[in-house]
N, C-alpha and C positions, 0 to 999 in steps of 0.2 A: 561223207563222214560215217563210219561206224560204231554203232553204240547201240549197248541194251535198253531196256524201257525199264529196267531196276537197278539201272548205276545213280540215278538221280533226277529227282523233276525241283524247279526251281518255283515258289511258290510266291507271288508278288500281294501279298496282305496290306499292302499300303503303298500306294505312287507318289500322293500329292506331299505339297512341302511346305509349313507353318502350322497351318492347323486342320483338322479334320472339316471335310465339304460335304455335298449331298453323295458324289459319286466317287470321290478322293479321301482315301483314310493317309494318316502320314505314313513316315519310312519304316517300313517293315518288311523283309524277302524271308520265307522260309526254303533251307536247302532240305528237301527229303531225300535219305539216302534210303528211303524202304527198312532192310529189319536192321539194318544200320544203325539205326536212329535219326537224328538231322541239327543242325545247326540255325540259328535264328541271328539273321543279318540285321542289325538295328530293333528298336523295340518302340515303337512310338505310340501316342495314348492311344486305347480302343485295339492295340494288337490282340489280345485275349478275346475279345469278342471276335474278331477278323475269323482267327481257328475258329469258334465256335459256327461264324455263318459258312467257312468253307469244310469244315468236318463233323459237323453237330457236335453233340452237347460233350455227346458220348468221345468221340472221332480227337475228338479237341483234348478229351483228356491224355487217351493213349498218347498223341501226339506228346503235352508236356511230362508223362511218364518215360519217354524212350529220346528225350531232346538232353542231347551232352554238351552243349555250348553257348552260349548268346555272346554275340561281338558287335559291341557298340563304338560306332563310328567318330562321335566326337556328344559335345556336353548339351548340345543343344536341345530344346523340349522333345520336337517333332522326331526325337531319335532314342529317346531312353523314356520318356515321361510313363509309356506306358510297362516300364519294367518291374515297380512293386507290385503290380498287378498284377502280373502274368507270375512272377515269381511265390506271391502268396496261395496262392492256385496251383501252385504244383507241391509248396511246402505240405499242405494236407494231403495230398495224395502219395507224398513221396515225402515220408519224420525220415531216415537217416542218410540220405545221400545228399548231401549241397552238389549244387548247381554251378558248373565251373561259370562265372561272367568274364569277359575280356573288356574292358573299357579303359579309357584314358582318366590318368590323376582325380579328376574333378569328379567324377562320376562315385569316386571311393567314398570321396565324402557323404556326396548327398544319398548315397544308401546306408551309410552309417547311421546319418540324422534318420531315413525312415525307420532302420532298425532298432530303434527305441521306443517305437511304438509296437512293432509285431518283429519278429525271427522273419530272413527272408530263405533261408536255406542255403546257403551260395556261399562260393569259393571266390573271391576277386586276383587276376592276376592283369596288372597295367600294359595296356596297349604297348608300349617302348619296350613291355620282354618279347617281343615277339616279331622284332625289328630283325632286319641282315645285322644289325650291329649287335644285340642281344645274342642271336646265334654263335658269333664271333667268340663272343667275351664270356658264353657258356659252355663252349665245345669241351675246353678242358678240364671243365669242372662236376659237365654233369654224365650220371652212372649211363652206362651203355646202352641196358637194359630194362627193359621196366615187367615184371613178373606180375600178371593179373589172375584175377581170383576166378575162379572158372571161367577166364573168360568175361569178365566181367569188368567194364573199366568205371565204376563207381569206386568215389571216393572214401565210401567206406570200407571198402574191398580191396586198397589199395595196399602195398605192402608194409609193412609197420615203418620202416626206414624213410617214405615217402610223405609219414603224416609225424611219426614222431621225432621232435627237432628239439633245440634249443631253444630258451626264450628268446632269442634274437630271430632265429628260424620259424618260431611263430609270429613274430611281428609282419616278417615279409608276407605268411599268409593272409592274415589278418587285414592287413590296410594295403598289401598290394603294392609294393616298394615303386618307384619309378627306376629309372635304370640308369641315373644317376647315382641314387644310392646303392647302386649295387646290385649284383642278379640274384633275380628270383628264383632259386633254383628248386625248391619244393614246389613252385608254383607251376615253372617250364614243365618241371616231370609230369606233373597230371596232366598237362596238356599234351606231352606226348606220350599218355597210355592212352588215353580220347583219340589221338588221334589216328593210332597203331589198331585200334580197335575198331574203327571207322572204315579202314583200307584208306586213309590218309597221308600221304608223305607229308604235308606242309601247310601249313597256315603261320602266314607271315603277313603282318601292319605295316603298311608304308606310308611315311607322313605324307599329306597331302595340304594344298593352299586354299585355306578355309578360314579358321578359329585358331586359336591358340591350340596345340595336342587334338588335332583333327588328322585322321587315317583312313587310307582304304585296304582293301582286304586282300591279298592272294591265298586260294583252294588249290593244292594240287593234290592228287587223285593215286593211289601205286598203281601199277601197270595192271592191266584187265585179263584176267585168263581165258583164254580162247576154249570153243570144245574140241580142239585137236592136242592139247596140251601147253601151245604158247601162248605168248604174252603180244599184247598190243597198247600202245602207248596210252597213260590215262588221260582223263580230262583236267581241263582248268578256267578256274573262273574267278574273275577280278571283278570285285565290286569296290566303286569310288567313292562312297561315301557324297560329302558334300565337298565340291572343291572347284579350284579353277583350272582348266590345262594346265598340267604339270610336267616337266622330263622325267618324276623317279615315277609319275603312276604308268607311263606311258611307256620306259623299259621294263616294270613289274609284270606289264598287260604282252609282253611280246608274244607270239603265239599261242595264247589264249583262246578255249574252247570260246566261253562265252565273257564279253567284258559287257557289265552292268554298271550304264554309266550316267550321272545325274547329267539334266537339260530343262534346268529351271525356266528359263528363258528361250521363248524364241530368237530366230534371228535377228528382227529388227530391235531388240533392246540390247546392244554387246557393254553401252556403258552402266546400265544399272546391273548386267552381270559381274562387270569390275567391280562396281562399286561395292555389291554385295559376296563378291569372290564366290560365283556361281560359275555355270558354262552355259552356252548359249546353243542351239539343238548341232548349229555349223561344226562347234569349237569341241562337243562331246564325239560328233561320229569322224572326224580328224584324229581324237587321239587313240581310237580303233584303226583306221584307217593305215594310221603311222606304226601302231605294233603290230598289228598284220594278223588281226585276230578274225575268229572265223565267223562270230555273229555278235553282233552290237544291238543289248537291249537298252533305251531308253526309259528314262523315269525321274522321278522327284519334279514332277509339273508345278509353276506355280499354280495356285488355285482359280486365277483367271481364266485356266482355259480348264473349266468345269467339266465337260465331257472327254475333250481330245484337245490337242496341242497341233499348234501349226503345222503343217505339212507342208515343208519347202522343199523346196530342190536341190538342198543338204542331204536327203536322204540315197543311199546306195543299196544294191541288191545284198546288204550285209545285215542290211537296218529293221530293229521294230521297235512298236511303243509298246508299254508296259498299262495294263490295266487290272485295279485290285480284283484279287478272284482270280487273275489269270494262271495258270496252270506250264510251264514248258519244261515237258516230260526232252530231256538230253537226246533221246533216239528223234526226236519231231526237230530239232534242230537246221535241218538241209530246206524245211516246209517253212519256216519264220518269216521269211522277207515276202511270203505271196500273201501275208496278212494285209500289208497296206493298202492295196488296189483295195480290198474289202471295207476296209477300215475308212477311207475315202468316200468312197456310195454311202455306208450308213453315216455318215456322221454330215453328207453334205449340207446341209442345214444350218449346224450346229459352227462351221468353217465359215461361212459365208456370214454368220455374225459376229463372229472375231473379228473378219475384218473390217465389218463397219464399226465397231465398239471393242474402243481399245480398252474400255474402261479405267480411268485413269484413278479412280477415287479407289480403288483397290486398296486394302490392307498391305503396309509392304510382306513381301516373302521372307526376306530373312529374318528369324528365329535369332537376332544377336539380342532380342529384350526379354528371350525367355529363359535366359543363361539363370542357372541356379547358382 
């Protein structure tokens, strides 16, 4: 695989899944695009602190200065709880530009209710505009073009046409319509100057089997300029959110750069993975396996396996786990699978007590009692 070391490093802030551990913070992936900017895949409590131990104090600010996105996966704690706080933390640092958020229905509200206590700076536009179906049902309605301010795809910078609407047209900004009611079409457009400004073709939600309004993600990348003058094809990278083997994530994920896919469970529990509509580590590196993508990261552990997650013989020379802090710079991609032999020696210790202690008194994992 060919690729720069400043198209993108994937930044894992959070692995584990219900609540924050000694070694496991919840779901949180930062995309770095370098002077890009970057996008923040889920936001769960302690992600604000997460940048501050992986960028310092300072590192962590530039970061929430130059972040044009947060796409939140579904309602549940361990995936949004920490977003008034990462968001109040950028409102001081940045009064006039909001913060595009992507989240599902639910989400709308419960930042509505924090917004009566503080401004969180932010633009809401609903998961479902951002569907193949959304696509569809906006091609003909929205403008071609989208003209930015030097360069600049902040929303205050954006061009009058794109902010100034009708009072109907502000509602859709405001609470973030679902796509039910209708498309979002002030909303689509800042997401496609974000993402023309990014070198982004696509960012597209595809539901997934979870929660109610539960989604994963597709990133696709515009083609890469070579130093001879041509173009070489971009990257792409699906992340699942929380869900169970599905067919629409698993044709979303089809030749995908990297697929970033939840394995709450190991293998030997596939029925408390039903029951909680999880995947099981087998059922996650299958549905890589089956789009035919090029490396399959692992994550969202329950928090039973405190250090590292079972290591069966489900895994392939595709395969790695995810640890918070971890770092995977897009060019180090071809190097990922010789992590585990490594991963195996230090953790022997820590494997060999899994399997004497299944620990049964565990907390369960799923997050359906922390529904807002």
């Amino acid at each position: 695989m060919q690729a720069g070391r400043h198209e993108l490093e994937i930044v894992f802030l959070g692995t584990g899944s219900s609540q924050p551990s000694k070694y496991r913070n919840v779901s949180g992936i930062y995309l770095h695009l370098f002077e890009r900017g970057g996008i923040l895949l889920d936001c769960g409590e302690g992600t604000y602190a997460q940048l501050k131990r992986r960028y310092g104090s300072d590192g962590a600010d530039d970061i929430l200065r130059n972040l044009k996105c947060i796409w939140i996966s579904h309602i549940h704690a361990d995936h949004h709880a920490g977003l008034p706080r990462l968001l109040s933390a950028r409102k001081r640092l940045i009064v006039d530009k909001p913060l595009l958020v992507i989240g599902p229905k639910q989400l709308r509200g419960f930042l509505n209710a924090y917004e009566m206590v503080e401004e969180l700076g932010m633009v809401f536009l609903d998961c479902s505009q951002t569907t193949i179906a959304a696509e569809a049902a906006a091609k003909p309605l929205e403008m071609d073009r989208c003209t930015m301010s030097g360069g600049d795809e902040s929303l205050s910078n954006l061009p009058s046409e794109a902010v100034a609407r009708s009072e109907s047209d502000k509602l859709m900004q405001e609470n973030g319509i679902h796509l039910q009611q209708g498309v979002d079409i002030a909303g689509r457009r800042i997401l496609n100057c974000i993402l023309r400004s990014m070198g982004l073709r696509n960012l597209r939600s595809v539901h997934v089997v979870h929660c109610h309004n539960a989604y994963g993600i597709v990133l696709e990348s515009d083609p890469i300029p070579m130093d001879d003058g041509s173009l070489r094809e971009g990257w792409k990278v699906v992340y699942s959110g929380d869900t169970r083997p599905c067919p629409a994530l698993v044709d979303a994920s089809k030749g995908a750069t990297v697929l970033i896919h939840e394995a709450t469970f190991d293998d030997s529990k596939p029925m408390e993975a039903i029951a909680k509509n999880h995947s099981i580590t087998k059922e996650a590196i299958e549905v890589g396996m089956t789009a035919g993508v090029y490396r399959i990261i692992l994550t969202h552990f329950s928090q039973r396996y405190p250090k590292i997650p079972v290591l069966s013989g489900s895994y392939t020379n595709k395969t790695c786990i995810a640890f918070d802090m971890m770092s995977v710079n897009i060019a180090d991609l071809p190097l990922l699978p010789r992590l585990l032999p490594a991963f195996k020696m230090l953790f022997q210790d820590e494997m060999s007590l899994e399997d004497e202690d299944d620990q049964e008194s565990y907390v369960p994992d799923s997050a359906d009692s922390l529904l807002f």
